[in-house]
C-alpha positions in Angstrom: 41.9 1.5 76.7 42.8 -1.4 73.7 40.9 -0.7 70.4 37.7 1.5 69.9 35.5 2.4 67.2 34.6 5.5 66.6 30.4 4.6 67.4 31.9 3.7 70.9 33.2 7.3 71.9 31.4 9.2 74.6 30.4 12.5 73.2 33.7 13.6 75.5 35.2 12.0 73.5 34.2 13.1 70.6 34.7 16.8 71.6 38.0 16.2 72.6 38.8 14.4 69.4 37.4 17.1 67.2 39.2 19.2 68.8 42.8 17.5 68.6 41.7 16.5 64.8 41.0 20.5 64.0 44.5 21.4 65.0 46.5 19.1 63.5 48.1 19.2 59.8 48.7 15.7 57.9 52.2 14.6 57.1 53.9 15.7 53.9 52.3 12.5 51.5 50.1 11.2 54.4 45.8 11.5 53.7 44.4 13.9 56.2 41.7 11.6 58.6 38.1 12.7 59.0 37.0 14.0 62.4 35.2 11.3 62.6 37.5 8.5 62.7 40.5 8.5 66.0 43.3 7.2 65.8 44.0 3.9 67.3 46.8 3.7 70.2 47.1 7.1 70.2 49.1 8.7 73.2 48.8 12.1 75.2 52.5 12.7 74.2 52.2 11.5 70.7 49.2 14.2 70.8 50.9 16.9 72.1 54.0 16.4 70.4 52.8 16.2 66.7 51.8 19.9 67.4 55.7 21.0 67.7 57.1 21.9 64.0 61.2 20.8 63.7 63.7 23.2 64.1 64.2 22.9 59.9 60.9 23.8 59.2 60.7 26.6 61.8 63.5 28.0 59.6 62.4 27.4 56.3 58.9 28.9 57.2 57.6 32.1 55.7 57.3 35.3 58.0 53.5 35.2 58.8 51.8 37.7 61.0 51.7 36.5 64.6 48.1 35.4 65.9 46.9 37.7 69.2 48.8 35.2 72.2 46.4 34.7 74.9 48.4 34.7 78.2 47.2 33.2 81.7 48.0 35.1 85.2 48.0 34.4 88.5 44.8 35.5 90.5 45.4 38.6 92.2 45.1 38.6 95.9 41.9 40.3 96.5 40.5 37.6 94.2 42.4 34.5 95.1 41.3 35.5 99.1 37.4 35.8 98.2 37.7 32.5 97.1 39.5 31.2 99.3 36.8 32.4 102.3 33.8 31.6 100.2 33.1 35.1 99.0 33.1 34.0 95.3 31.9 31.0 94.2 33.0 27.9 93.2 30.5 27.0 90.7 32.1 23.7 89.8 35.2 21.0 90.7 36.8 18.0 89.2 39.0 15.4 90.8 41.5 14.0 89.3 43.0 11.7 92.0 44.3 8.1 90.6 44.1 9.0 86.9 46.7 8.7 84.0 47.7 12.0 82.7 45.6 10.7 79.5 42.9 10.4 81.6 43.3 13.3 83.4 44.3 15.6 80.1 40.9 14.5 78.6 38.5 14.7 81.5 40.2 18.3 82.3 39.6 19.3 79.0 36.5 18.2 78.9 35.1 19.6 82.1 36.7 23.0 81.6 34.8 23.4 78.0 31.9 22.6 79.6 32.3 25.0 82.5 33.4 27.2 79.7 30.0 26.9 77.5 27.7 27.1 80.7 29.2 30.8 81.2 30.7 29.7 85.0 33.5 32.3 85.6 35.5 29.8 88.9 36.6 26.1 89.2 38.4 24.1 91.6 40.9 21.3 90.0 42.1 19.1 92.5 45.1 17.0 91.2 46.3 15.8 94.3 49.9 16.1 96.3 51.5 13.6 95.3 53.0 10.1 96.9 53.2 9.7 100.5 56.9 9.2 99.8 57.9 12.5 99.8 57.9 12.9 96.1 55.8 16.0 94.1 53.3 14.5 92.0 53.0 14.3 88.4 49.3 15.9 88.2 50.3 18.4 89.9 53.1 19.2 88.0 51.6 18.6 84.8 48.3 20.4 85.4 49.5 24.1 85.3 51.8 23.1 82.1 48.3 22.0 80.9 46.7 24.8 81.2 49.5 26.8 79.0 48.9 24.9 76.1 46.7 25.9 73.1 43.2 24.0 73.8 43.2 25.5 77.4 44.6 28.9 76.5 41.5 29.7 74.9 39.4 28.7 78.3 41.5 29.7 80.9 41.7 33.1 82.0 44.3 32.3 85.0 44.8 30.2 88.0 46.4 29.9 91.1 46.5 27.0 94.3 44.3 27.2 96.1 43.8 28.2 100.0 44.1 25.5 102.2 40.3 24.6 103.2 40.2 24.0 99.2 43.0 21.6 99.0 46.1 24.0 99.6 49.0 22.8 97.1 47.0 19.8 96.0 44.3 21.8 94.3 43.7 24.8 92.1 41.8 27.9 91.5 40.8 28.2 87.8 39.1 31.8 86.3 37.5 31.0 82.8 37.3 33.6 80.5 34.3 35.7 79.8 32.2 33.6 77.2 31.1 35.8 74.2 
């Protein structure tokens, strides 16, 4: 990726950048950075870790009224089956064969807020089986963790894998929520 200005972002990019920068805090006698500006060398884990108080400040924290949790489900069967025989659309798919997880986490995030803001209610995600060697791969591992966390909570209504004409255990079925 090496070293980018902020004038050389794609608009993905961009989004996906606002986003991280909006839910992020800055270090106790660190300046808070502008949307505007990224981070350089920045790393998916460094992203998603800096999100995760300690255990010291978990305890030390005052009692606050807990936010609403949104939860995702697995599609129920009458649902996941119209899918599956083309009875309900798929109104949009992403591959994300050969990518990093970086690259993957961002153009997954970016497709599904898109999807998202067009009002499409069903996606397929295709992440792939894996290595001919037998071993699981890490997309699609990684993927359905993904869609636990906080930017895709708020997008993703549930999912499930999808049947096998759609790419069996190497694929998903996304519902997005309703948008208001």
């Amino acid at each position: 990726m090496g070293n980018r200005n902020a004038r050389d972002l794609s608009d993905e990019d961009r989004v996906l950048w606002n986003l991280v920068a909006r839910s992020t805090k800055p270090l106790k006698g660190r300046a808070e950075v502008s949307a505007g500006e990224p981070p350089q060398n920045l790393t998916m884990d460094e992203v998603l870790s800096s999100g995760i108080p300690s255990e010291k400040a978990i305890a030390t924290a005052p009692d606050k009224p807990k936010p609403r949790q949104v939860v995702t489900h697995s599609f129920d069967a009458p649902t996941r089956d119209k899918l599956a025989k083309g009875r309900l659309p798929i109104e949009g798919r992403v591959d994300l064969h050969g990518m990093t997880q970086d690259q993957a986490y961002s153009l997954l995030l970016s497709f599904l807020s898109r999807a998202y803001a067009g009002g499409i209610r069903y996606v397929l995600v295709i992440t792939g089986k894996g290595s001919s060697s037998g071993g699981e791969g890490v997309l699609r591992r990684a993927v359905p963790a993904w869609l636990k966390t906080a930017p895709f909570r708020t997008l993703v209504s549930s999912h499930d894998h999808a049947a096998r004409n759609h790419g069996g255990s190497g694929a998903l079925y996304i519902r997005l929520r309703r948008h208001k």
